[in-house]
Structures are given as C-alpha cells and as structure tokens.
N, C-alpha and C positions, 0 to 999 in steps of 0.2 A: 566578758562572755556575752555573746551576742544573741537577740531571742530567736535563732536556729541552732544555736549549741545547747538551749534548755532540754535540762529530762526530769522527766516525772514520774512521781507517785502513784501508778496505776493499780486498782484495784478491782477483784471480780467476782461479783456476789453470783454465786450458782455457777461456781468453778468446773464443779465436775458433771455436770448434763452434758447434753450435747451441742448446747450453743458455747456453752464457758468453753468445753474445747478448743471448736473453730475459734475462737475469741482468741484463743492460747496460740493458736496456728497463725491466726491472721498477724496476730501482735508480732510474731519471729519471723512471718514473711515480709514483712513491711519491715524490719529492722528497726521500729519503734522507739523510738529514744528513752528508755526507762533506766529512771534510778532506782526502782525497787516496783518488786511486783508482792502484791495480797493475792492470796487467793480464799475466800470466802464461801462458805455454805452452812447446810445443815448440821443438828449435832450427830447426825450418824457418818457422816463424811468426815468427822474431823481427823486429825491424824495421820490419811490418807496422804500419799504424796504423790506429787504429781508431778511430770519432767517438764521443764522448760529451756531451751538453747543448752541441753544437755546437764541442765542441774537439777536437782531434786528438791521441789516445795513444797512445804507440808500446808495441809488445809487448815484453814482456821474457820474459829466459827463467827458465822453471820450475825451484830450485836451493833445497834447505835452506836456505839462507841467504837467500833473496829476505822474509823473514817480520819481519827487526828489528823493523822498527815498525808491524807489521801488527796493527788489533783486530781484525778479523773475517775470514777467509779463507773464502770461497766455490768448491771445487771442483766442478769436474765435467770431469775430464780422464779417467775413467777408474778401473775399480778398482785395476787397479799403480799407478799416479800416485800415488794417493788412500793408497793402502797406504806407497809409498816416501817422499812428502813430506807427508802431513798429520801423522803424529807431531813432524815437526819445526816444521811450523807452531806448530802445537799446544806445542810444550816454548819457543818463542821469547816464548808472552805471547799469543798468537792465540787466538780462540773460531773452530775448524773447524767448519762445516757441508757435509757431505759427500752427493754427488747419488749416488756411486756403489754398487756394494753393498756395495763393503770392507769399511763397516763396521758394514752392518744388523744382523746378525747376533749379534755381539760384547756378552756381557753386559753389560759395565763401559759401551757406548755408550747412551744411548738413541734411540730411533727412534719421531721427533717426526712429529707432522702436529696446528700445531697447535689447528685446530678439532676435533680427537678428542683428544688428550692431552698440552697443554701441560704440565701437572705435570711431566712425563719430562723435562722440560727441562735443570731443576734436578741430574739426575745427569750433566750433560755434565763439573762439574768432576773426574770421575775420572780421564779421559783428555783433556779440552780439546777434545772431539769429540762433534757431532752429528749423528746419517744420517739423510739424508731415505729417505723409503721409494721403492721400483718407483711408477714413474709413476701404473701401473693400480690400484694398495694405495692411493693417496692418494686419488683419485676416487670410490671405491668407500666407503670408508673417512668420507669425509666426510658421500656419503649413506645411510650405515648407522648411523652415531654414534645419531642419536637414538630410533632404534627398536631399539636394541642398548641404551640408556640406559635406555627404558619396558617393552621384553618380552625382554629378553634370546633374541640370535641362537644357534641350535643349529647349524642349517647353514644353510651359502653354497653355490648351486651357481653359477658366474659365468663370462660368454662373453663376451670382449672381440674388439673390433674397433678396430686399434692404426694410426694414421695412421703415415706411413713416416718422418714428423720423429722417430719414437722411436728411431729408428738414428739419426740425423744428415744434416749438410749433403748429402753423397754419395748417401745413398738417395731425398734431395726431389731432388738435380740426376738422378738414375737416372729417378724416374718420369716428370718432364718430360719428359726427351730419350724415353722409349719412348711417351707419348701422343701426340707429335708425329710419332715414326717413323712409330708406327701410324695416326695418320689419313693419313699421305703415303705411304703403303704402301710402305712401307722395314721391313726386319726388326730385330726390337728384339734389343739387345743384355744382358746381365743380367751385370755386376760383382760390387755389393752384396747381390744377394739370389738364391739358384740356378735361381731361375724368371723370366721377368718379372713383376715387380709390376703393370703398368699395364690394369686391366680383369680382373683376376684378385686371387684372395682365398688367401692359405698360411700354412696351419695350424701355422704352426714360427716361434715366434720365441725365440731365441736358441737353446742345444743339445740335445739329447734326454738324458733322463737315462735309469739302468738298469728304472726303473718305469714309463718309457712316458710321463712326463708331461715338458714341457721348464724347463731352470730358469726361465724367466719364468712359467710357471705355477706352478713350487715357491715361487718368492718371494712369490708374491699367498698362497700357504698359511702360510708359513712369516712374513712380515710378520703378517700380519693377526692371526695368535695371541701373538706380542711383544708389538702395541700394545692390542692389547684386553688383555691380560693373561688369555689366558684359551688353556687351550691342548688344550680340550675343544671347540669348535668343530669339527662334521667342517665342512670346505671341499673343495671342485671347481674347476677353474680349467681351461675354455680358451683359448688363447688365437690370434685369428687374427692375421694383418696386410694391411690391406685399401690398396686405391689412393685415398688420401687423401692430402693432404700434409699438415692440419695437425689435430691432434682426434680425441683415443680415446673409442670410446665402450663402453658397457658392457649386457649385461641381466642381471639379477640374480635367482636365485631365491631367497628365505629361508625356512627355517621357525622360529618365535619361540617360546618356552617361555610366556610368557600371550598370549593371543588378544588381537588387535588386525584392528578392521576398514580397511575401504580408507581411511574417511574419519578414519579417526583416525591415520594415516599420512601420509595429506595433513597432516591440521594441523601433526604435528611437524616435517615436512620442509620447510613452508609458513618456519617461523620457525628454524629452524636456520643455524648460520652457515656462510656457504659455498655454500649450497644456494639456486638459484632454482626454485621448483617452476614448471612449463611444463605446466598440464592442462589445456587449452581446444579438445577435439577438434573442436566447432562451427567454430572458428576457425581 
C-alpha cells in the first residue's frame, strides 16, 4: 500500500455546531480517505446522531481519552475545549488542527493558511498542533498573499462585514426567527447578540478591549503579523456583523512598498490559489 492508498482516523471535537458541520461537508466533498470517523462533543449532544455519506453516527462525548486511535483530530468546540483536550489529543498520536484561537498565538504552534504558508506546517511537530487562523485573517490573507509576495504590504486598513454563522447555529436560528417576527409585525427578540441583528449592522464582534478596538479585530492584527512573518505591518481592522447568515465579506485598503498598478494586481490575483477574481462591471 502506497502513502496515497492511506486512510485515517479522523476525529471531530464540536461535531454538532456549525463549523463540525461544514467539517462533516467538507470531509464528503473532498472524498477524504477515511477509515473511521469520531464525532465528539458535549455531554448534552451525546447520543445524537448525525449523517454522514448517508450513515448514521452517533455522538460521542468529548474526554482525553476519546484520541487512542485517532490520526487527525479536527476541533472547533471552542478555545477551553481546544486548550483542555487538544494537548491530550495531540500526546495520544494525533495531528490537531485547531479552529479556535487557543492556540494562534502560541509560538511553538504554527498558524497555517495553507495558500499563504504551508512551509509553517512543518513546525506542528513541536506540540502535535496546528491553528487555523480568525475566519476573516484567512479570506483576507489569501487575497493579499500575492501582492504581499510581488510589493510587499506596509499597511492593511480592513472593514469587515461578518455574516452571523461566525457566532454559530443560535445566532443563524436568532436571525431567522427576527426577519420573520419583523415582517409579521411581532417584536423581535435578541438572545445571542444585545441588539437585534435582523436589518441592522453592530460594530462589536466579540469583546472590547482596553485600546478601543475588539479582540476580533486584534486577532486580524495580531494573526496577520505571525503568518506573514513580518511584524512591521501597521494594520487597522474593523469589524462589523451584518444580517446575513452565511459569507464575510471584506474591503481592504493597502499601501505596498513597490508600485504596482491596478492591472497588475488583477493579473496576480487572476492566478493565485484560492482566489477567483470577479471584475466584469459591464456585467
């Protein structure tokens, strides 16, 4: 058996949110070579079952010990989750990949995206951990890779607009039930978010820190200088979250250290991986 006929062990703590989903999607679009799938969460999730390429798999609960014969663990339960069981993942024989920010940060981790810098890969063996970056570091990040590659980027100024799947199931089931209230003219209620989301745009996504900007907007700063390696970048970040359910979007201002006109920013963005360029204003 040859190392492209291998399959694996794939396991996935925080099965049933909304990223274990896509996790579950992505794994059956990509025809994934697996020998056996985990799926991992809470103890209120357990028992649950959830479809996979048309089987049915029961949830199991999320426990250091759930990892024996796990090769690749995929989190996204959360940064405590991600902090309390991906070390043990990780020491059982596991390659973690972590959605949360537990462990962007963290020298010894690298924090991969990898159409901007696979190389980083290679130092997951320190700790058997890899973090993915802030949802909005990764989007941004893929279409800056190659004009950061040809004029190197000085500053980022960047304004997102964060659909409300970046919280989870509860804030997509939140904005439905207030679009619905609101066209039936029934008063909306707000749970997940201190305002209602629904036909409204709030400038706050996750908590305010002591300098005025919120950690979602520190993480697009503080990612974005880890993965470029480069910690001379000034960057800006704000960040809204708008009534969408599914798709961040972003606009980006840069200034480059060599001149680079528009059309030669098309070109590179044209063939960049990751990247579909969409410039057909006639159309």
């Amino acid at each position: 058996m040859g190392p492209s006929d291998r399959k694996f062990n794939v396991a996935i703590a925080g099965a049933t949110g909304a990223v274990g989903g896509a996790m579950l999607d992505v794994l059956a679009r990509r025809n994934f070579p697996l020998k056996a799938l985990g799926l991992l969460a809470s103890e209120r999730s357990v028992g649950k079952k959830l479809t996979f390429n048309g089987e049915e798999i029961p949830v199991q609960l999320l426990t250091k010990d759930a990892f024996d014969t796990i090769d690749v663990a995929l989190f996204s339960a959360g940064a405590e989750r991600s902090l309390e069981f991906g070390p043990a993942a990780a020491a059982a024989g596991a390659i973690v990949v972590d959605n949360s920010s537990g462990f962007r940060m963290n020298p010894e981790v690298p924090l991969v995206v990898p159409e901007v810098n696979s190389n980083a890969i290679s130092q997951y063996k320190k700790l058997g951990i890899i973090a993915n970056p802030n949802c909005s570091t990764i989007q941004m990040l893929v279409a800056l890779k190659p004009i950061h590659d040809a004029a190197r980027i000085k500053r980022i100024v960047v304004s997102t607009y964060q659909a409300v799947s970046g919280t989870g199931t509860k804030a997509i089931d939140e904005l439905r039930e207030q679009v619905t209230a609101y066209v039936n003219g029934r008063a909306c209620s707000s749970k997940v978010y201190p305002h209602p989301i629904a036909f409204n745009c709030l400038p706050h996504i996750d908590s305010f820190l002591d300098n005025g900007y919120t950690k979602e907007e520190m993480k697009m700063v503080n990612e974005t200088r880890k993965i470029f390696a480069d910690d001379s970048i000034g960057i800006t970040a704000t960040a809204v979250r708008v009534p969408v359910f599914y798709g961040h979007s972003e606009s980006i201002n840069i200034e480059t250290e060599k001149k680079l006109t528009a059309a030669e920013v098309k070109k590179l963005m044209a063939s960049a991986p990751g990247v579909k360029l969409v410039d057909d204003p006639a159309n």
